[in-house]
C-alpha positions in Angstrom: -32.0 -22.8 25.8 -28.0 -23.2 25.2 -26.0 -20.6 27.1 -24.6 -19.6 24.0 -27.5 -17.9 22.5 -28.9 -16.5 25.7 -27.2 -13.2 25.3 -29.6 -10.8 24.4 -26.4 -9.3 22.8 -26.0 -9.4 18.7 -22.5 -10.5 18.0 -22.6 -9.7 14.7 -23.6 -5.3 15.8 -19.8 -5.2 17.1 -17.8 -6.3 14.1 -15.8 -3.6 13.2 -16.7 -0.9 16.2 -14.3 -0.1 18.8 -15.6 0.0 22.7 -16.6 4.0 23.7 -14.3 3.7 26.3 -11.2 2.9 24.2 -12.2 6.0 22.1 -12.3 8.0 25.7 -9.0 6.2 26.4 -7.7 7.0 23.3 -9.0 10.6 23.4 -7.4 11.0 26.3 -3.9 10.0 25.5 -4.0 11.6 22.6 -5.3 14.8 24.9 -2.3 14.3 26.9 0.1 13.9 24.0 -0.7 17.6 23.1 -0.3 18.9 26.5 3.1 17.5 27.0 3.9 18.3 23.3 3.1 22.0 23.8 4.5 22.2 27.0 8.1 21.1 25.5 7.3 23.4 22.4 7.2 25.8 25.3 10.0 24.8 27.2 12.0 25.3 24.2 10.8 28.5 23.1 11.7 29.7 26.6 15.2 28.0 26.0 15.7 29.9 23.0 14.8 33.6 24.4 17.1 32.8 27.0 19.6 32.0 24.7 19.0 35.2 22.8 19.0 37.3 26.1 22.7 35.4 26.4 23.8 36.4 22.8 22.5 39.8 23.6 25.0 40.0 26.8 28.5 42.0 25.7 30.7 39.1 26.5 33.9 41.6 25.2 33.0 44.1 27.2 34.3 43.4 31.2 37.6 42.6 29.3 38.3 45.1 27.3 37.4 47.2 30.4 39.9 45.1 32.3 42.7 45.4 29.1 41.9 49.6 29.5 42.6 48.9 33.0 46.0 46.7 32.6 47.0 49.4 29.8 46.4 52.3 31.8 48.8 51.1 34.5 51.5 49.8 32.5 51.1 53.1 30.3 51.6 54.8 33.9 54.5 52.8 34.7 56.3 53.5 31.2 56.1 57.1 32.2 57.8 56.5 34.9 60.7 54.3 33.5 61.2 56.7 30.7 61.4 59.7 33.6 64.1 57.3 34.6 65.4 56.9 31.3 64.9 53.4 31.8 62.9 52.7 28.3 63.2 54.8 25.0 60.8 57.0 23.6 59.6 54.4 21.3 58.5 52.1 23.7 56.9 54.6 25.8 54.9 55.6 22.6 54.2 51.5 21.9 52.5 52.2 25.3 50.4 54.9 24.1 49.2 54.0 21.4 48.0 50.8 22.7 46.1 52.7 25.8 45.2 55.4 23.0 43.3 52.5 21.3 41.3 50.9 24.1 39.1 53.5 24.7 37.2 53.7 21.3 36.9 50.1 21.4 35.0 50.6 24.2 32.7 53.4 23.1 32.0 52.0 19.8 28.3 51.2 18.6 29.2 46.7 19.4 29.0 48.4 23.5 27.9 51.6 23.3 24.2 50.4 24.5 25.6 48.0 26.9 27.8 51.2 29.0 24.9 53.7 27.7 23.1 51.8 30.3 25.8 53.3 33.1 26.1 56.6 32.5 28.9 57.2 35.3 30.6 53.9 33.2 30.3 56.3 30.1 31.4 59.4 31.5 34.4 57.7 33.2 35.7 56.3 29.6 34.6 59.3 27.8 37.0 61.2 30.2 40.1 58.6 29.7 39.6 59.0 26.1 39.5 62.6 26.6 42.3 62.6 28.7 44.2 60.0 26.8 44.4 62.0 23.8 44.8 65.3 25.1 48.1 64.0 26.4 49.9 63.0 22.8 51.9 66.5 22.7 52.7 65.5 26.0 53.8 62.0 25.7 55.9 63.1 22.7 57.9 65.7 24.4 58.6 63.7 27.3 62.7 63.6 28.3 64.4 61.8 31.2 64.5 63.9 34.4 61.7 66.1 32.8 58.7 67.4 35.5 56.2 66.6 32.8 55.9 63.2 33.8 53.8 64.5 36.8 51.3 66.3 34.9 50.7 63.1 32.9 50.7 60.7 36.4 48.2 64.1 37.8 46.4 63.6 34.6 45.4 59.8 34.4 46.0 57.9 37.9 42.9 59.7 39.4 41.2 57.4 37.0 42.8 54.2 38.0 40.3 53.5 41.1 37.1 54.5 39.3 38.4 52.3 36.4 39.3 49.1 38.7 36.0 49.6 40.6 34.1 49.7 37.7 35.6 46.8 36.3 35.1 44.8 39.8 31.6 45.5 39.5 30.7 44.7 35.7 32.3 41.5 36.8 30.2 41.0 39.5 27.3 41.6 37.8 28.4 39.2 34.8 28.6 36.4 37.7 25.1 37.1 39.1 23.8 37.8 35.4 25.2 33.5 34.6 24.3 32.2 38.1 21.1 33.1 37.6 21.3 32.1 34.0 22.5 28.4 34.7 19.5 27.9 37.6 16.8 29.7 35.1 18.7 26.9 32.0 19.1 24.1 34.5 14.9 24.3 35.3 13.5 25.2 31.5 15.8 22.1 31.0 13.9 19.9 34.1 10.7 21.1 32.6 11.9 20.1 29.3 13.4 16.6 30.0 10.1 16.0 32.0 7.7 17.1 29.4 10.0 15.2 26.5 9.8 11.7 28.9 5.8 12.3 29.5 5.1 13.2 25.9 7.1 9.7 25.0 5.1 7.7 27.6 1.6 9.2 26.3 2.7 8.1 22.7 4.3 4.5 23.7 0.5 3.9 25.6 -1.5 5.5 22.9 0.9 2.7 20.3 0.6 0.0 22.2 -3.4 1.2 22.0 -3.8 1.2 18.7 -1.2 -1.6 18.0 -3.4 -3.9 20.5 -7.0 -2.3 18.5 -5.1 -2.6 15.2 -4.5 -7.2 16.6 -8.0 -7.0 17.1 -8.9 -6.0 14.2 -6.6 -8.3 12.2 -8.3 -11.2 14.6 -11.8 -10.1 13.3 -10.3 -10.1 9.9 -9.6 -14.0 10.1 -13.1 -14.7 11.8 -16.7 -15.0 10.6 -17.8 -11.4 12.4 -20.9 -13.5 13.8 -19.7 -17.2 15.2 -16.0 -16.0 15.8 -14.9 -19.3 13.4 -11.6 -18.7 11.2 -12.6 -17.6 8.1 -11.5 -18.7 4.0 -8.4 -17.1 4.2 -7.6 -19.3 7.7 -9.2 -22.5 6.2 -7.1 -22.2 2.8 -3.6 -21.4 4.7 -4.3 -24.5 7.3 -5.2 -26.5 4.2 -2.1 -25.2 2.0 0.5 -25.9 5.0 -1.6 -29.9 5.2 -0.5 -29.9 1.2 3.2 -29.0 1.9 3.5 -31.3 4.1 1.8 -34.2 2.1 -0.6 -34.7 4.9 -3.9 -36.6 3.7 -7.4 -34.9 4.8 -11.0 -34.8 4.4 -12.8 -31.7 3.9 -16.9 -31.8 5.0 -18.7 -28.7 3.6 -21.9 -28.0 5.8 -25.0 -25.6 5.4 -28.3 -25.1 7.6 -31.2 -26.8 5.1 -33.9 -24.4 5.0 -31.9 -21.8 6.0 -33.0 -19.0 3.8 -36.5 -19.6 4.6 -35.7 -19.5 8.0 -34.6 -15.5 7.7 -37.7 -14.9 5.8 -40.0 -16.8 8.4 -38.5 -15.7 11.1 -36.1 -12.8 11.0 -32.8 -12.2 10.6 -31.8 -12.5 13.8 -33.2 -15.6 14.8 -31.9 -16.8 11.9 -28.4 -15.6 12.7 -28.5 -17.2 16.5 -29.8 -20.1 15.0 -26.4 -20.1 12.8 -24.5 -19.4 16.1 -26.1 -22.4 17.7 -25.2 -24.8 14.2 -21.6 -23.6 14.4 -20.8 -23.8 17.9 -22.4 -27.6 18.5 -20.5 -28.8 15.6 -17.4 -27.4 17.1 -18.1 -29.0 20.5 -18.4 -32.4 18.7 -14.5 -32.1 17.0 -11.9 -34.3 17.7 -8.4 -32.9 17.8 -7.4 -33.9 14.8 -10.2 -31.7 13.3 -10.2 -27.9 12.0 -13.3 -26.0 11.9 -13.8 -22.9 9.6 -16.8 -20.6 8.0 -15.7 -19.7 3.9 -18.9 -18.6 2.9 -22.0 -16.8 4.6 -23.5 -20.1 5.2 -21.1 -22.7 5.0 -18.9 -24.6 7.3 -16.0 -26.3 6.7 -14.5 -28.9 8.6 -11.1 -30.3 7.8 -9.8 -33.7 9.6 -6.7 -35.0 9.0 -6.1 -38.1 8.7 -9.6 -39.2 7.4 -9.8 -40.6 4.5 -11.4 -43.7 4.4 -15.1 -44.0 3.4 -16.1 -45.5 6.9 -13.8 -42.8 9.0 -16.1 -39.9 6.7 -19.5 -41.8 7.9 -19.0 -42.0 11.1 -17.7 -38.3 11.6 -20.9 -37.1 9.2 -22.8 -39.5 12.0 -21.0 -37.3 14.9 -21.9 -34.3 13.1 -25.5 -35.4 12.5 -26.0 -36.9 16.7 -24.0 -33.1 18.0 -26.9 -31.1 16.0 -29.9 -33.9 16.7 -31.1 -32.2 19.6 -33.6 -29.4 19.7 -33.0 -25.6 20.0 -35.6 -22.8 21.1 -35.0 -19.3 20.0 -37.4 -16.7 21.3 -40.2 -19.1 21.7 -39.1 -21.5 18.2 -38.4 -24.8 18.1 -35.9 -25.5 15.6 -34.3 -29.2 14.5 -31.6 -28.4 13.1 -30.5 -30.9 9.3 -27.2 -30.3 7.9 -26.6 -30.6 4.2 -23.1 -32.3 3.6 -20.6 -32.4 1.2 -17.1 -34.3 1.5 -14.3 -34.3 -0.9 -10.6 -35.8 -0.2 -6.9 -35.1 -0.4 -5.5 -36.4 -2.3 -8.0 -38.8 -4.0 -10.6 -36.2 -5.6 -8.2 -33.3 -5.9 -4.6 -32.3 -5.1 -4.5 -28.3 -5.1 -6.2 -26.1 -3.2 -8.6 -24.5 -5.4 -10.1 -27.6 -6.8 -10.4 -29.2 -3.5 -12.8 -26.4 -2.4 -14.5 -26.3 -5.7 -15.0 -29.9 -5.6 -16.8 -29.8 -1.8 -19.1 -26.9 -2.5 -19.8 -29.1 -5.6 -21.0 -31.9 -3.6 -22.7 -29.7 -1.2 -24.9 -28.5 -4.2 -25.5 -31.8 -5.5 -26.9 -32.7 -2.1 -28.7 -29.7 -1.8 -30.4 -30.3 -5.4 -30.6 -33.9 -4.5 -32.4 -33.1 -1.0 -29.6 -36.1 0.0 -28.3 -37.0 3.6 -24.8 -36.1 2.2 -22.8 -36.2 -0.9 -19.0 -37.0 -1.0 -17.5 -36.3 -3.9 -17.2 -38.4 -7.2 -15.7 -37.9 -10.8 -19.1 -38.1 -12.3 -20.1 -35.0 -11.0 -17.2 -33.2 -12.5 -18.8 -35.0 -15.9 -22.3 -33.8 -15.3 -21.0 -30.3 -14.3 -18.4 -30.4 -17.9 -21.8 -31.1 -19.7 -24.1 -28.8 -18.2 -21.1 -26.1 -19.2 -20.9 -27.6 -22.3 -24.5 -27.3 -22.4 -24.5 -23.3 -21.4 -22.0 -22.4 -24.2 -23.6 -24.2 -26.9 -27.5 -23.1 -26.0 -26.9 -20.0 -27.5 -25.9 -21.2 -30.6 -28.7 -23.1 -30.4 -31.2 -20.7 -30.3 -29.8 -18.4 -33.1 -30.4 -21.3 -35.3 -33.6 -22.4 -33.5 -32.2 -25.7 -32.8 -35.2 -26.0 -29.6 -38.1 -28.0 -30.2 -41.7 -27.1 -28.6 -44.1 -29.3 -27.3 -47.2 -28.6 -25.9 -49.7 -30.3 -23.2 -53.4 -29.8 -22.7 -55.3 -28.4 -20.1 -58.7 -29.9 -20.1 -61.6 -28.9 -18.4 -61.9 -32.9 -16.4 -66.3 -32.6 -16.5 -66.7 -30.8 -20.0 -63.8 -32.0 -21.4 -63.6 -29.0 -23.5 -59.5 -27.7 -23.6 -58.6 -24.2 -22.0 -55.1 -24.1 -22.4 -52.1 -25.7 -23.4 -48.3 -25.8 -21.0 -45.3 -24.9 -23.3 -42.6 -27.2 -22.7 -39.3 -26.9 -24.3 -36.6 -29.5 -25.4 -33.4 -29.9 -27.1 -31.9 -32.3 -28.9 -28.1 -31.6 -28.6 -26.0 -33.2 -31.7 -23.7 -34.7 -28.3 -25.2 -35.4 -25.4 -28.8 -36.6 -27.5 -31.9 -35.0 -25.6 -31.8 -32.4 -22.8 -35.5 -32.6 -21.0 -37.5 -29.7 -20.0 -36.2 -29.8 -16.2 -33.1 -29.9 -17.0 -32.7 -27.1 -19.5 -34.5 -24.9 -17.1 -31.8 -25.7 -14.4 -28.8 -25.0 -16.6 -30.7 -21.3 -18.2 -31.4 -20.5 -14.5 -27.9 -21.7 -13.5 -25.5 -20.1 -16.3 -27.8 -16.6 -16.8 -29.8 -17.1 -19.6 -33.3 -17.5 -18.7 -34.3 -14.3 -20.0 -32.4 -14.9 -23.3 -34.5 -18.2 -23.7 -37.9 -16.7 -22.7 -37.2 -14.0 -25.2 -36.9 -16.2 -27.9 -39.8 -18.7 -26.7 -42.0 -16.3 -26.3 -42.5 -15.2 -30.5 -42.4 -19.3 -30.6 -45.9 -19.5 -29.3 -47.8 -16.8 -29.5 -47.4 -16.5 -33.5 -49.3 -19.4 -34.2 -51.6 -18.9 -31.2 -54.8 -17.1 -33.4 -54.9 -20.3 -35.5 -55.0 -22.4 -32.4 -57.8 -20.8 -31.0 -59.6 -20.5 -34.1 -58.9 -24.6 -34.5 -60.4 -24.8 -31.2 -63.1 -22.9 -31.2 -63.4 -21.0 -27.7 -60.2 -18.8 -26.0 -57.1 -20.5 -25.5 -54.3 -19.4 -23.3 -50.3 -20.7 -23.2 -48.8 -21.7 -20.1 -45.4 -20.7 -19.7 -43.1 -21.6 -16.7 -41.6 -18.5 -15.0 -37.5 -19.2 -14.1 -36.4 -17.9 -9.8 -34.3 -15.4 -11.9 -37.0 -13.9 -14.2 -39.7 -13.4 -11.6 -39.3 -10.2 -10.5 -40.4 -6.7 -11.6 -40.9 -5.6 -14.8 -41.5 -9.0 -16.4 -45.0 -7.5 -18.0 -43.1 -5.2 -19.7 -41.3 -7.6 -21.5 -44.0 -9.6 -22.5 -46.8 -7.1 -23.5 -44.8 -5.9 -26.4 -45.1 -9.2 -27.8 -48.9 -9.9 -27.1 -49.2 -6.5 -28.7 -47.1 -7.3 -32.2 -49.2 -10.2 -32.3 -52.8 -8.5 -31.6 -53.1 -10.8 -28.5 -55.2 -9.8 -25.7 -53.5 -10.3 -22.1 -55.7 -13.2 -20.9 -53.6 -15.0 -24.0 -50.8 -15.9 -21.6 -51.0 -17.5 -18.0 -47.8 -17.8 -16.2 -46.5 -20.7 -14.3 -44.4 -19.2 -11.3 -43.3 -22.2 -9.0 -44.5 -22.4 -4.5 -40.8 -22.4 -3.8 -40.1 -19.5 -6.1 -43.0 -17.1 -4.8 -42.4 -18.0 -1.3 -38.4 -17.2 -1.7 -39.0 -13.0 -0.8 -43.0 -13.9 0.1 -43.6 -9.5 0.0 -41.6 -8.8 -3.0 -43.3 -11.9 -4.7 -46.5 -10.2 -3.8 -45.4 -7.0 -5.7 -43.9 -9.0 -8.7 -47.8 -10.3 -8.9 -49.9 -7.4 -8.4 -47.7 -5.6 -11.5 -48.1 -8.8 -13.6 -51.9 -8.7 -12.4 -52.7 -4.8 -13.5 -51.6 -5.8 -16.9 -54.0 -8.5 -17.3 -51.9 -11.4 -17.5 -52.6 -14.6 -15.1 -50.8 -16.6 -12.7 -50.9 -19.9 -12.3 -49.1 -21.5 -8.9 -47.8 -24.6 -9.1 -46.8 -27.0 -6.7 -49.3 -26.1 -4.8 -49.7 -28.9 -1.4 -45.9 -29.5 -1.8 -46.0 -27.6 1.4 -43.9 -24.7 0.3 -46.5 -22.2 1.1 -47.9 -19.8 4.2 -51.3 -20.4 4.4 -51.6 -16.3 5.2 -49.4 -15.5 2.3 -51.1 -17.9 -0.1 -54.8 -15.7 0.4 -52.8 -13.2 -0.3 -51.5 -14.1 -3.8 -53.2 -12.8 -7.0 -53.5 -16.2 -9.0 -55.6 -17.5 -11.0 -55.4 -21.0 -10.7 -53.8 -23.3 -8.1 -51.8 -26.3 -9.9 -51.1 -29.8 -7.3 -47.8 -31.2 -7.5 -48.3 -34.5 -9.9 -47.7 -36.8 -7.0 -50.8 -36.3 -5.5 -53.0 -37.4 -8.5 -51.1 -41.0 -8.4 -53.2 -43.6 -7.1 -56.7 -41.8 -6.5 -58.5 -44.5 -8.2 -58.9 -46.2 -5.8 -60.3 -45.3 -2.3 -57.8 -44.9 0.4 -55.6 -42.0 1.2 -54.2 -40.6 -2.2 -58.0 -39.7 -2.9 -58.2 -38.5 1.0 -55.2 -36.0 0.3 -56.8 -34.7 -3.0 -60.1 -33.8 -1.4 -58.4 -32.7 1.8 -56.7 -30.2 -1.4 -59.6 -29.0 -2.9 -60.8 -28.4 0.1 -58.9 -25.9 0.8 -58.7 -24.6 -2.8 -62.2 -24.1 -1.9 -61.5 -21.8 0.9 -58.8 -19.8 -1.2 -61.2 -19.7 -3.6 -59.1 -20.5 -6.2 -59.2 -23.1 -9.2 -57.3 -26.4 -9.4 -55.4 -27.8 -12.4 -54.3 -31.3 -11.6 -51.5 -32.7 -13.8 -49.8 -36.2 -13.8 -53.5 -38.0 -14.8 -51.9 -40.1 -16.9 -54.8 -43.3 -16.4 -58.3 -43.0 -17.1 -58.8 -44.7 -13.9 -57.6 -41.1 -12.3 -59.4 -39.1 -14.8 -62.7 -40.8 -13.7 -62.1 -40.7 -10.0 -61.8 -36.9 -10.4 -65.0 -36.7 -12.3 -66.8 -38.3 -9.6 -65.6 -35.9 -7.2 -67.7 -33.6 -9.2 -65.4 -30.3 -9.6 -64.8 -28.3 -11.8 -61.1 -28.8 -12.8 -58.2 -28.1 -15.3 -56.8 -31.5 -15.8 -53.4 -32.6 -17.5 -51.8 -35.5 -18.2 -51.9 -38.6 -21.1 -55.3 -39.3 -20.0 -56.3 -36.5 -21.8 -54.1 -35.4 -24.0 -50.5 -36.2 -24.7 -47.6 -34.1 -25.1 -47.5 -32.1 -28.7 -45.7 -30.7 -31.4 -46.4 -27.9 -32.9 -47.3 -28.8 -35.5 -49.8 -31.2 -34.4 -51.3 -28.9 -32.1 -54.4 -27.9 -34.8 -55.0 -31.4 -35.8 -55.8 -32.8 -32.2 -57.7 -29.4 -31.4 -59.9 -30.0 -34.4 -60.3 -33.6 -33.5 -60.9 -32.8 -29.7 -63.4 -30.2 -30.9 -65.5 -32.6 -32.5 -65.1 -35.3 -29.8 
């Protein structure tokens, strides 16, 4: 087993997760973050009570102490001088009422709860003030040479020590009160700085986190989530830039064949490892010159430069072919592994962007409906895909004016010869591109959405002249009617017993043609689809049946009616050899089912008799027993095949 599918790991379970232990990383930062952050919001509430018990500190108050201080003494030595008759009486009164001043200043309400704290502080001024004004008459009688000057110098200077001291030691304290201030600031300012640094650390890791989760993401963005390859939006910007720069290129659109029956077969996660293992070989087997990318679920694009030439293209479709050649086992499968390839080139088939893509996946399809090696690209698919638009837009129109034509095939019993049933098939004769087959109108209603709209109108088609067919042939007759991929699925009886009902037709009246590949495409929800189409009475005919489409468990399983061969298998039974070998080895095993076969394509009589010798009961089809009819012919032949 390759080493690239031996992880037991699914690739695709991790797209778009992040790892626990970036969300415990993450957590944790973030964890961190607030811690830090709160621890700063702290830092600065504590920053701003401190400031407030600063604002709260009388910054006035030690110097207007200190100015009551000065003014004292100078008032002191003005009584003096004018005892000396050394200054006039207006100056000593200047002096006064400047210390007369101080003292309220001091016991006003801006410092009253500041001294209130001292009460000796508050007696002390409350004494000079008292003092200080009981000395006006005093100070205003004062003369030269007059002893009054010593009962004012008795009446103050007892104060002037208590004053200074008081003063020395409000200053003091105001020193202790902003030493300890600055080293209590200094540290809420450490704790600050240090929280501020490790709250923008814990941010700048938890960034760089989610910048590195948020590149990751944008990485899974431009990758397929399970083979890691670049992704649309990659391949288109490589290819624009290879454009610009006038660069020629190739571009090979790959798919896995089979791959949607592989996830119904086998799972979706074999399938998926399976996918891993397609992807990564054909990116082992590029050249340099090569550029790998996944646009779509299933595709894979490959762009090579350079390569343009019809031979380069085969032999790197050969590379691509050899790298995936060899066998791969998933969980006890063996898988091979075919690629189905479509090329288109720059700038022979297209020279934008949008068409060249276009153009691949339409080569891609063509070699998918082809069941082709590869396809690269050519202007007459462009044509086919203009007329099967062309073809879409004017159906309607079509059908509105009921343009369609009907024919109708026999189902004959191949040993009685007696017919039970006729196959609805449906042309068109478009007024441009002359007739459209059965196959191919079923391809473009199924491809452009209008199945339903057709079966709707088909459906009245047939059944209203259905009583006179089975009255022209004289024993029950059913219609056959081919079931599209898009109208098989639930609810389909409820849009047909309506009709069967307007037209007083039993259920058994209809049998409906539902392909292998289409019941097999969702094998339980095909077996559901059945079972509601079986309660209502109306049968189901397989088809295709031996193409190899089926599960020989799921095919028991099936609630139909008859089994129809692909018409391949009817060619050359005339003769012995291994045609007829295959047919028996077929109803054989239509034996075991149980079922009834209808073989169609017997267009000799040589094949018509070698299945009557077999000596079964079948439903047989084809020119040897009937041709295909109008409608309007369709009573005529039953008459004249009654009578036969």
């Amino acid at each position: 087993m390759s080493p690239f599918i031996s992880s037991s790991e699914h690739p695709g379970n991790q797209y778009g997760r992040v790892h626990p232990l970036k969300i415990m990383l993450g957590g944790l930062l973030l964890l961190i973050m607030v811690i830090f952050g709160g621890g700063a919001t702290h830092s600065l509430m504590n920053i701003r009570q401190h400031n407030d018990l600063l604002e709260q500190r009388a910054y006035e108050m030690p110097w207007s102490m200190m100015q009551l201080q000065l003014e004292l003494g100078r008032f002191l030595d003005a009584v003096r001088l004018r005892h000396a008759d050394a200054i006039s009486q207006d100056d000593l009164m200047l002096r006064y009422d400047i210390l007369w001043s101080r003292t309220p200043v001091l016991l006003n309400s801006q410092f009253k709860d500041s001294i209130s704290a001292r009460p000796d502080l508050w007696l002390l001024l409350q004494q000079i003030e008292t003092r200080v004004q009981g000395l006006e008459s005093s100070v205003m009688e004062l003369q030269p040479g007059s002893p009054t000057y010593r009962f004012i110098l008795a009446e103050l200077s007892p104060y002037l020590e208590p004053l200074s001291s008081s003063v020395t030691a409000t200053m003091h304290n105001n020193v202790h009160f902003y030493t300890q201030y600055d080293q209590v600031y200094r540290e809420l300012g450490r704790q600050l700085y240090t929280r501020i640094i490790g709250f923008g650390i814990t941010l700048l890791l938890l960034l760089l986190l989610l910048w590195r989760q948020l590149w990751q993401y944008r990485v899974q963005q431009l990758q397929d989530p399970l083979t890691g390859l670049p992704n649309r939006f990659v391949l288109q910007r490589h290819m624009a830039q290879m454009i610009e720069q006038g660069l020629p290129f190739s571009v090979t659109v790959l798919e896995l064949k089979d791959f949607s029956q592989h996830q119904h077969r086998f799972g979706f996660e074999v399938a998926d490892r399976l996918r891993q293992v397609f992807s990564h070989r054909l990116q082992q087997s590029l050249h340099p010159h090569e550029f790998i990318a996944q646009p779509g679920p299933q595709e894979i694009a490959v762009v090579a430069r350079g390569v343009v030439e019809l031979e380069e293209v085969r032999a790197q479709l050969s590379r691509f072919r050899q790298a995936l050649l060899d066998k791969v086992s998933i969980d006890a499968y063996d898988f091979y592994m075919e690629p189905l390839i479509g090329v288109v080139l720059y700038p022979a088939d297209a020279d934008n962007l949008v068409d060249l893509l276009a153009r691949g996946e339409l080569a891609l399809e063509q070699c998918k409906r082809e069941q082709l090696p590869y396809v690269i690209f050519d202007p007459s698919l462009l044509k086919d895909m203009s007329r099967r638009q062309q073809l879409a837009r004017d159906l309607p129109a079509a059908l509105d004016s009921n343009s369609l034509s009907l024919q109708l095939q026999p189902l004959v019993d191949s040993q009685g010869g007696e017919c039970h049933g006729l196959q609805v098939l449906l042309n068109w004769h478009h007024p441009g591109f002359g007739m459209i087959p059965a196959a191919e109108l079923v391809r473009i209603t199924e491809q452009y959405q209008l199945s339903e709209r057709v079966f709707r109108w088909l459906l009245p088609q047939v059944l209203r002249p259905l009583s006179g067919w089975r009255q022209a042939n004289g024993a029950p007759l059913f219609l056959s009617l081919t079931v599209s991929p898009s109208l098989f699925r639930h609810g389909l009886e409820h849009l047909i017993m309506p009709l069967l009902e307007q037209h007083d037709l039993q259920a058994d009246a209809l049998v409906l043609d539902v392909n292998e590949t289409t019941a097999m495409r969702d094998v339980h929800e095909s077996l559901s689809v059945m079972a509601g189409i079986r309660a209502a009475g109306i049968r189901i005919l397989l088809s295709d049946f031996g193409s190899g489409g089926s599960a020989w468990g799921y095919l028991s399983r099936m609630p139909v009616s008859w089994l129809k061969l692909d018409p391949t298998f009817c060619n050359g039974i005339e003769r012995e050899g291994e045609p007829r070998h295959q047919l028996d080895t077929l109803l054989a095993l239509a034996r075991v089912l149980q079922r009834p076969v209808v073989c169609c394509g017997v267009d000799h009589q040589g094949e018509l008799d070698a299945i009557r010798i077999m000596n079964e009961s079948l439903l047989v089809q084809g020119e040897a027993v009937g041709g295909t009819l109008s409608v309007q012919e369709v009573t005529d032949w039953l008459k004249r095949h009654r009578y036969q």
